[in-house]
C-alpha positions in Angstrom: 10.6 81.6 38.0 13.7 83.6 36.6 16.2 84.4 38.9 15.7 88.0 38.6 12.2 87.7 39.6 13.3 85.4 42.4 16.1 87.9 43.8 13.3 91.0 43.5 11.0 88.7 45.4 13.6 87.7 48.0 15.1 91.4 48.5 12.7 94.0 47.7 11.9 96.8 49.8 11.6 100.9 49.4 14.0 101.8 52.1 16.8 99.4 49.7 15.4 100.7 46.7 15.5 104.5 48.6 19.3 103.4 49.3 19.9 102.4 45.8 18.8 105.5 44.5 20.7 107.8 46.4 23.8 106.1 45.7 23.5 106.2 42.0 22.9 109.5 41.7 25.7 110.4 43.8 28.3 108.6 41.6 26.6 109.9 38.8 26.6 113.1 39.8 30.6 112.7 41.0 31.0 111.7 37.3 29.6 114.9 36.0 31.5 116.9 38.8 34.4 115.1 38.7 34.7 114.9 43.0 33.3 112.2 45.2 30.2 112.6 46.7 28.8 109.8 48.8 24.9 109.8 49.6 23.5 106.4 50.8 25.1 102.9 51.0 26.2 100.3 49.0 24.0 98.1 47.3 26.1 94.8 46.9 29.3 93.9 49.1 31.5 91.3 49.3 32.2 89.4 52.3 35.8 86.8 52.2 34.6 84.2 54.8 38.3 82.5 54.0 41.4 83.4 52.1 42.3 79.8 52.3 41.8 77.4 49.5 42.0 73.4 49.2 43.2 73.9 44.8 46.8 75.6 43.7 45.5 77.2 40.8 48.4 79.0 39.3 46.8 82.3 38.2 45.5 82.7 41.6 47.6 84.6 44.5 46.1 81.6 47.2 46.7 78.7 44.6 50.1 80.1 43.7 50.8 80.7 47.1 51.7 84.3 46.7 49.3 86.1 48.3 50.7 88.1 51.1 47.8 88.6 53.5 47.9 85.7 56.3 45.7 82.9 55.7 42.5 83.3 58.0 39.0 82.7 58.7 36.6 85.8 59.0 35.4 85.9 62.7 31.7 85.9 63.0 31.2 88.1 65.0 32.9 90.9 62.6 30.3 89.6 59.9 27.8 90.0 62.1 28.4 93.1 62.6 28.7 94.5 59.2 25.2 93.1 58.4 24.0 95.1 61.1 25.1 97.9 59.2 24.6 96.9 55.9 21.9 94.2 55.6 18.7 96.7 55.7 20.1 99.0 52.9 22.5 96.2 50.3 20.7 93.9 48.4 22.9 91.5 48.0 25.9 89.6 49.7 28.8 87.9 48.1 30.3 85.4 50.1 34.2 84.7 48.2 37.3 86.4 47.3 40.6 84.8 47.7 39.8 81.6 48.8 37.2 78.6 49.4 34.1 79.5 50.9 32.6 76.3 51.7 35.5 75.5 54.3 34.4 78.0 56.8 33.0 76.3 59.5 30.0 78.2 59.9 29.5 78.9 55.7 26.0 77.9 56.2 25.2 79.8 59.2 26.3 83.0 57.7 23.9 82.2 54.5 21.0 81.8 56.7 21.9 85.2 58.7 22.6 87.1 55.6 18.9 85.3 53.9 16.8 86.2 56.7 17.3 89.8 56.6 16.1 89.4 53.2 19.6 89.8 51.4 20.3 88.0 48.3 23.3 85.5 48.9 25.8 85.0 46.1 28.3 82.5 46.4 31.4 81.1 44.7 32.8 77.6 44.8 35.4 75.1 43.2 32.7 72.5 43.7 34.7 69.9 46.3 32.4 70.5 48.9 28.8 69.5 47.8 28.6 66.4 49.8 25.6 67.3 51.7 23.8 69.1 48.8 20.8 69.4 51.0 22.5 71.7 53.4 23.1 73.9 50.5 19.7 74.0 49.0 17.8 74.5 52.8 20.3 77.1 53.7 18.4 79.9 52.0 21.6 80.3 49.2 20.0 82.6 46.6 22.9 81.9 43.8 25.7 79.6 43.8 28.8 79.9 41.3 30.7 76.8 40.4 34.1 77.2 38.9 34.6 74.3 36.2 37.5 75.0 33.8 37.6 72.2 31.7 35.1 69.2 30.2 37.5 66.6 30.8 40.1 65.6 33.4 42.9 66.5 31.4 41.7 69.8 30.9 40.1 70.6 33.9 42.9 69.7 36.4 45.9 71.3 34.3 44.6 74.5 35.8 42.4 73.4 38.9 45.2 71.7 40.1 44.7 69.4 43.3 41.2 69.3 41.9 39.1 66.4 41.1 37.1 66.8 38.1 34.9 63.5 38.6 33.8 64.9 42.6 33.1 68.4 41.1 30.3 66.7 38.4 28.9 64.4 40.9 28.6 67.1 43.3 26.7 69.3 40.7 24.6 66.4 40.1 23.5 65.9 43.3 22.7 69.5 44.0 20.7 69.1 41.6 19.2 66.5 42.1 18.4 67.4 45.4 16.8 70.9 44.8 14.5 68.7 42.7 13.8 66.6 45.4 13.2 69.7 47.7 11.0 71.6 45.2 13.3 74.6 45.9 14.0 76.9 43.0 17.4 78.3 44.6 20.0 78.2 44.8 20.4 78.8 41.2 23.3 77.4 40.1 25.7 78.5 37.6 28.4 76.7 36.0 31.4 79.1 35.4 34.0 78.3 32.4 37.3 80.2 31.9 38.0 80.6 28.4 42.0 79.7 28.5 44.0 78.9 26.0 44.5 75.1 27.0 40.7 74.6 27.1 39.1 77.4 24.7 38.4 74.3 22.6 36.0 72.9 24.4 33.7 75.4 24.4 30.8 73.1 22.7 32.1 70.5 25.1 31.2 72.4 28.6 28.2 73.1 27.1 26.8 69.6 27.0 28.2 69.1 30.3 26.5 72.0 32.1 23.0 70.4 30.6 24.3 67.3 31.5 24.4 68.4 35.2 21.2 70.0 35.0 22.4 73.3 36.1 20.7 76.6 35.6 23.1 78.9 33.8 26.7 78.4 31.7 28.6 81.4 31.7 31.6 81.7 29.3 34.3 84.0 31.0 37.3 85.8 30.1 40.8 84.9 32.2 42.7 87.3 34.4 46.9 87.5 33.5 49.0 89.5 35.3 52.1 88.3 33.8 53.9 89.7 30.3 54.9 85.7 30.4 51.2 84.6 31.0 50.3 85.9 27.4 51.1 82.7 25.1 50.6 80.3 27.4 46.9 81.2 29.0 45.6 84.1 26.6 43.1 82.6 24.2 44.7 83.3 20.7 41.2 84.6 19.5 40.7 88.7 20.6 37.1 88.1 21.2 37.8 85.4 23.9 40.1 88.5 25.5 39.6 90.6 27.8 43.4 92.4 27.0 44.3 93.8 23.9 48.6 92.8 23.1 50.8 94.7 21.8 54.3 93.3 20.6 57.4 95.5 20.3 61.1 95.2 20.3 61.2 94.1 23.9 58.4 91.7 23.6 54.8 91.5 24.1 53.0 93.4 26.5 49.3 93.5 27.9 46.7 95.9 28.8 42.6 96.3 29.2 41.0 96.5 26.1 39.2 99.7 26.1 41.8 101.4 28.8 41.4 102.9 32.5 38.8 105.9 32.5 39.1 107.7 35.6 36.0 106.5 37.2 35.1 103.2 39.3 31.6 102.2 40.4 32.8 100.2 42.6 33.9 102.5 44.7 30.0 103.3 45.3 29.0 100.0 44.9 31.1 97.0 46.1 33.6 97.1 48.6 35.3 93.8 50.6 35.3 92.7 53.7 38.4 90.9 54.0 38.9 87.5 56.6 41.1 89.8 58.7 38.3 91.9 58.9 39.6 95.0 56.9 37.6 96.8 54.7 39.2 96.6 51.1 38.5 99.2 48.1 36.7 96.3 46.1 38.5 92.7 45.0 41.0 93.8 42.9 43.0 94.9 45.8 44.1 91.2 46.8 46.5 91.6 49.5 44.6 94.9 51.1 47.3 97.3 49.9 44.3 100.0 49.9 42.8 98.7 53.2 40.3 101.8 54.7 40.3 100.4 57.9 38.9 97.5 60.3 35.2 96.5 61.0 36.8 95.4 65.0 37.8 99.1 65.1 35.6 101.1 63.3 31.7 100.8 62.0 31.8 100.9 58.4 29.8 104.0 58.0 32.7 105.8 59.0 35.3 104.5 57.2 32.7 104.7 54.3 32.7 108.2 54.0 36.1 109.0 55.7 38.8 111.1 54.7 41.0 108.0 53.3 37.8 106.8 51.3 37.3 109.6 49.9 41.1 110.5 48.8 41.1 107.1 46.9 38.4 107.8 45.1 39.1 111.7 44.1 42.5 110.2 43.3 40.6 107.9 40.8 39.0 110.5 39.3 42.2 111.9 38.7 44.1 109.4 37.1 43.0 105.9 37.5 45.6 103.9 35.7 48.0 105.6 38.3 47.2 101.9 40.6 48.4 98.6 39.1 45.4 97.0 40.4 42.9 99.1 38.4 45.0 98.7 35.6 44.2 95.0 35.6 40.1 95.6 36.9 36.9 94.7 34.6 35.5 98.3 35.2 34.0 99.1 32.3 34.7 95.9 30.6 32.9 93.0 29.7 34.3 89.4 30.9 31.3 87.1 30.8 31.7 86.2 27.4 28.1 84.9 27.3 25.4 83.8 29.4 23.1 81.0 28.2 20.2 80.0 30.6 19.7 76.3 29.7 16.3 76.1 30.1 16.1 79.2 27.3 18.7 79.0 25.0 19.2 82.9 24.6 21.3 82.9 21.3 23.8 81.1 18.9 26.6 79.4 20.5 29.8 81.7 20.9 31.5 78.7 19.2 29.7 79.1 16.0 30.6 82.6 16.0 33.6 82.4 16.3 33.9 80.0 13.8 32.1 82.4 11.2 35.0 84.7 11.7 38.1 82.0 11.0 38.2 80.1 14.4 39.1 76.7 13.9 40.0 73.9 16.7 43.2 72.9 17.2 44.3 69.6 16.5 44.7 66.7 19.0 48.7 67.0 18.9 48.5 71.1 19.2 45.8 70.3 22.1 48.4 68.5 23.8 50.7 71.1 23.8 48.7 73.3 25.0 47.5 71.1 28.3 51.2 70.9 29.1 52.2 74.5 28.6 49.3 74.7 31.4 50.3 72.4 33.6 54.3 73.5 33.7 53.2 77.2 34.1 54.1 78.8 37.8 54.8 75.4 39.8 53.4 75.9 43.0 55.4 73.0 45.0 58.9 74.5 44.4 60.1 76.8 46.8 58.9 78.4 50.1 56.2 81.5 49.8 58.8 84.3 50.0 60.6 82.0 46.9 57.9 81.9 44.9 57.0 85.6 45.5 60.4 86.5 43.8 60.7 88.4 40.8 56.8 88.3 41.0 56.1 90.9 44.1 54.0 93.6 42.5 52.0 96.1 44.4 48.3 96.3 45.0 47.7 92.0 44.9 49.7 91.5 41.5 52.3 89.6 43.7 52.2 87.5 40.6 53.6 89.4 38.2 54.1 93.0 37.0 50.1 93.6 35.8 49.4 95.1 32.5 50.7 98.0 31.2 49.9 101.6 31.2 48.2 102.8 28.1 50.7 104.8 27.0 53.0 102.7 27.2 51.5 100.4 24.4 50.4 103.1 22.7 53.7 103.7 22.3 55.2 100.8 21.2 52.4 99.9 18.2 
């Protein structure tokens, strides 16, 4: 069964679709009056069980050890509540952010919680913690994401850095294995690839390695910069494997979205964050909880939902959007899966061969090389206290690693 069919099975009822309804045509009507109205509830939200992380990945506030929220564990009892609020009326929970999931003590407790209301539970993982994939596959999981950057050891650990790329395959093996074993079609597993410039070459590579593993679904994604400097050494050099369009003027070169900031946001509607702390962020973009509406110990969510400082944000979105760093660097209204191949169907040509039809070629071994180590000396996480490494780097809104792209105009500009 597709996973579609498995998530309407799982979720569906008419007071959720009733929910979903209203809350669509309020944004869309908001869009057409150019004002926030709020009818209903979200559909999907996103809960941050940690903001601690076992890798140092250094395009990653946690891994790079900039992120300046404290490091802590959502309390249970604050998740508990929110599903309470939420859980009749979303259709869907997902359980990451800024950190590792799977080392919450009670990750699969909260799976089961979320399941048995009849929400579909999304999950995101660096794959280190699979070593009871049977726990995984009877705790109701609907979907589970794991992040594997790279087909070989080299590759894979220049970026996932304290990572080991042997454990992460095994793992994945296992799991599936084990749903096998279980007869269980979820959780349907999907193995993520960020298309960087260190490892775009192995596009063909991760490909064979994802039906290797058995999983269910390769997706090809786009990276997140935040840097000016991040541009030649983790950009892709092709534009389609981009999610930023560049720019390069007297000063430099200089980064922004592809198709620019119109003054809307969905998400806004649809998708906002409970933090570990227990705030209630905007949506993920906001790392560090600049835009915090308020705290699920302190308030319900309904009423920050609709409240006054809600509502400002968004009617201040409407206005002029690109006005926040962090939606300046948000996939609103852009695409960053590359493509999705279900590898039981193969749904089209492989992006390599594509790209190849319009000049792509590989780089050789030597250029390869370069490449891996240009990765690997980018941001050093060891050096330096937090506050250190947070110099020169301390943007608003979460891009404590760098200045986030520019404004529009500002390119504009400049070409």
């Amino acid at each position: 069964m597709s996973e579609a069919l498995l998530f309407l099975r799982h979720t569906f009822s008419l007071r959720r679709v009733w929910n979903a309804a209203k809350s669509h045509l309020s944004y869309g009507l908001s869009v057409l009056l150019r004002r926030p109205i709020v009818w209903g509830l979200p559909t999907v939200f996103m809960v941050e069980p940690t903001n601690a992380c076992n890798l140092k990945c250094p395009l990653c506030p946690t891994g790079a050890g900039t992120l300046k929220r404290p490091t802590r564990f959502l309390e249970t009892t604050l998740y508990q509540r929110l599903l309470q609020e939420l859980g009749h009326d979303a259709f869907m929970v997902l359980l990451w952010n800024q950190g590792e999931s799977f080392l919450h003590p009670d990750f699969f407790p909260m799976v089961r919680q979320a399941s048995s209301m009849g929400l579909w539970t999304y999950a995101s993982t660096n794959g280190h913690y699979l070593e009871d994939p049977e726990a995984v596959v009877r705790s109701g999981l609907g979907t589970l994401l794991v992040s594997v950057d790279g087909a070989t050891p080299e590759t894979y650990e220049a970026y996932r850095r304290s990572g080991n790329f042997g454990q992460v395959v095994e793992g994945l093996k296992a799991l599936m294995a084990a749903k096998r074993r279980l007869g269980s079609a979820t959780p349907v597993v999907h193995l993520q690839f960020i298309v960087m410039r260190h490892n775009q070459h192995e596009i063909a590579e991760i490909d064979r390695l994802a039906r290797e593993c058995g999983v269910d679904r390769l997706t090809l994604k786009t990276v997140q910069i935040y840097d000016d400097a991040d541009i030649d050494v983790w950009l892709p050099e092709e534009e389609a494997l981009r999610r930023y369009q560049v720019v390069k003027g007297e000063e430099g070169a200089h980064f922004a979205m592809k198709h620019g900031y119109p003054n809307r946001c969905q998400r806004l509607w649809n998708q906002p964050v409970l933090n570990a702390g227990g705030e209630v962020a905007v949506c993920c973009f906001d790392k560090d909880s600049d835009f915090a509406m308020g705290h699920v110990g302190e308030s319900s969510f309904r009423e920050l939902w609709t409240g006054p400082r809600y509502m400002a944000f968004r009617k201040a979105v409407f206005t002029r959007r690109s006005q926040f760093e962090m939606c300046r660097n948000c996939g609103e209204g852009v695409r960053l899966t590359l493509e999705q191949r279900d590898l039981r169907v193969d749904l089209g040509k492989p992006l390599e061969r594509s790209l190849r039809r319009h000049g792509w070629t590989l780089p050789d071994d030597e250029e390869i090389r370069r490449r891996i180590e240009a990765a690997r000396a980018s941001r050093p996480r060891e050096s330096g206290g937090r506050e250190e490494r947070r110099e020169g780097r301390d943007g608003v809104a979460g891009m404590s690693l760098g200045q986030g792209p520019r404004p529009i105009e500002e390119l504009d500009e400049q070409a």
